[in-house]
N, C-alpha and C positions, 0 to 999 in steps of 0.2 A: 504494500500500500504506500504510496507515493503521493498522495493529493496533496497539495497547500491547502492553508487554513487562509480561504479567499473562499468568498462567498457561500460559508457553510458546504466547499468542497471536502472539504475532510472530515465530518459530522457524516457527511452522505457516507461515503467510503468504510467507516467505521458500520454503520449500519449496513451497505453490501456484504462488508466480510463478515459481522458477524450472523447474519440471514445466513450466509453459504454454509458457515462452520455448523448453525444449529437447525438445520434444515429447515426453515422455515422463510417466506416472504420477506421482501424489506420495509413492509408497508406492517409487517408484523414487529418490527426490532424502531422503539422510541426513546428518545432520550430525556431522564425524566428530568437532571439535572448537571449542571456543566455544563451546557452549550458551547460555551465562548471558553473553556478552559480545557486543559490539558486530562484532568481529574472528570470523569463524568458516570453518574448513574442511570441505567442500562435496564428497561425494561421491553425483557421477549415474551410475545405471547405464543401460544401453540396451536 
């Protein structure tokens, strides 16, 4: 994963890989906290 942190590209990214890793959608994988930070909590539904 390579995205810059420009225009919430790297937020998306984080969200593709982790849908790939837990087999699930990326519209399934939200972030509930940290947007703008390095630090973020991660919720996936099923």
């Amino acid at each position: 994963m390579r995205e810059r942190a420009v225009d919430g590209a790297a937020n998306e990214g984080v969200a593709a890989l982790l849908a790939a890793h837990f087999g699930v959608r990326k519209g399934d994988v939200r972030i509930m906290n940290g947007y703008g930070s390095r630090i973020k909590t991660i919720e996936v539904d099923d």
